[in-house]
N, C-alpha and C positions, 0 to 999 in steps of 0.2 A: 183730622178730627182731633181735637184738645179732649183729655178727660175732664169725665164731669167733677162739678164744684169746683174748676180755676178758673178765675175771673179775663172776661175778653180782653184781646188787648187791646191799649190805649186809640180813640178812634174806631174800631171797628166793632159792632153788633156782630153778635152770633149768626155766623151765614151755615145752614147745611152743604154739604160737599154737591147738591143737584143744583144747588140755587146759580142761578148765571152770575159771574164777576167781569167788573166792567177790566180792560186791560188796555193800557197805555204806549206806543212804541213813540219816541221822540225822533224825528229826522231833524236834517240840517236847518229846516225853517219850521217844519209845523210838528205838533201832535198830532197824531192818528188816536180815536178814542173807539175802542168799539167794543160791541157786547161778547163776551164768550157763553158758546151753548152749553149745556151738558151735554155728557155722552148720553148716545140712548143705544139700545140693543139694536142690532141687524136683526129686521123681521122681514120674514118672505112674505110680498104681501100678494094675494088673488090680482089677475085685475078686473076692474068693474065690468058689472055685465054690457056698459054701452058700450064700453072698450074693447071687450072681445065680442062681441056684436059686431062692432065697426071691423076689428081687425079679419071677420070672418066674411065680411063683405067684399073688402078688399082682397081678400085671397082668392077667391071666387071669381070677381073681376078681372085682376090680372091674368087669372088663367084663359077667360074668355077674352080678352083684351089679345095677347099674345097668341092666339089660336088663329083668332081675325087678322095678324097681321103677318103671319107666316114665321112664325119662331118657333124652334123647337126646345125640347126640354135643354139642352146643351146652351143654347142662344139664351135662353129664358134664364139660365142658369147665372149668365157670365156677368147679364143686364142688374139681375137682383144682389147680386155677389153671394150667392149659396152655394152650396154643392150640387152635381147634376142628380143625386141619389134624391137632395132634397126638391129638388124643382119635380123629380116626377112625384114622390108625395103630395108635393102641393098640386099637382094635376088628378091625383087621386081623392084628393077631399081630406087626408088623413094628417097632411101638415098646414097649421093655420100662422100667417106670418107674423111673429109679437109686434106689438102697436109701437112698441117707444124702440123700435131699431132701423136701422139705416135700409135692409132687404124692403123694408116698408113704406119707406120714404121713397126709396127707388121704385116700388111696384105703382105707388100713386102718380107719379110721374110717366109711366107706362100708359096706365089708365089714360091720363089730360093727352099724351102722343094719341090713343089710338081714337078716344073722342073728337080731339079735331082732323085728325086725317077723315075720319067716319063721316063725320060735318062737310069736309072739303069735297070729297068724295060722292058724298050722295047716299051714304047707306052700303058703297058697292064694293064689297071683299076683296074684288079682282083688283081692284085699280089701287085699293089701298094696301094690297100686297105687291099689286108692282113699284108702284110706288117706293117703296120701302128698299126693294133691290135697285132700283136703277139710281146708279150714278148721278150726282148733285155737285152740282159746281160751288152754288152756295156752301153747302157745309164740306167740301174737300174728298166727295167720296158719296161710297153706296149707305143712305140712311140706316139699315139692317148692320152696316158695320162698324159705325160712328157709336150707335150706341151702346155699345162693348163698353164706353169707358164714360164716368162722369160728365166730364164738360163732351161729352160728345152726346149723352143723351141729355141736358139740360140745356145746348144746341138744339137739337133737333127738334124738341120742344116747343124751346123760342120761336123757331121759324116757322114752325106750324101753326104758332100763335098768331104770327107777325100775318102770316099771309092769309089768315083766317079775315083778321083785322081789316083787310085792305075794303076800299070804297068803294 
């Protein structure tokens, strides 16, 4: 900030310290031109009521989802990547999954697993809990243990999709 009553310098109008300034980086062939923002403050913000709406749908699901498919808190645990303290929370009603994290991304992926096995299935608990233990050539192993890890429940997934699809 210049004090007041000294004249701008040559080319440039009086900007305030919030106003964006355009900034320039020169590489070997081109200009990059681009805007700089202001700072703004870190604000903790709520999240919306359709966001913790949704988020509390989906916590509730996945619990039901993983109940049907024979998971236990420990299982359920490893799949969302929480702790097993927090997976019995979330079986209690008392922990709700936040919407913009990864345990959330994982548990909707739970959900689509246990809806089309459910689909495939017929509605029927048994089969789509045996299912789930008995050894799969396709995916390299017992489903219930594949999904332990990322590409093994985004596998498992897939293939449930895949054979849903079929004609």
């Amino acid at each position: 900030m210049r004090p007041t009553g000294t004249p701008a310098p040559q080319g440039r109008e009086d900007v305030s310290e919030t106003t964006p300034r355009p900034l320039c980086f020169t590489g070997k062939k081109n200009k990059v031109f681009f805007q700089e923002e202001p700072m703004r403050a870190a604000t903790s913000q709520q999240p919306s009521p359709d966001r913790q709406a949704a988020a509390t749908v989906v916590s509730k699901a996945v619990v039901r989802a993983a109940a049907n498919l024979g998971l236990t808190n420990s299982g359920l645990a490893k799949v969302l990547g929480i702790s097993a303290a927090t997976a019995s929370r979330l079986r209690d009603g008392s922990y709700i999954l936040p919407h913009d994290s990864k345990p959330y991304e994982f548990a909707l992926l739970v959900i689509r697993l246990f809806r089309g096995l459910d689909a495939m299935m017929g509605g029927e608990e048994q089969a789509s809990r045996s299912w789930m233990h008995t050894p799969n050539r396709a995916l390299a192993g017992a489903p219930i243990d594949r999904i332990n890890s990322v590409a093994g429940l985004v596998e498992t997934v897939a293939y449930v999709d895949a054979a849903r699809a079929r004609v």
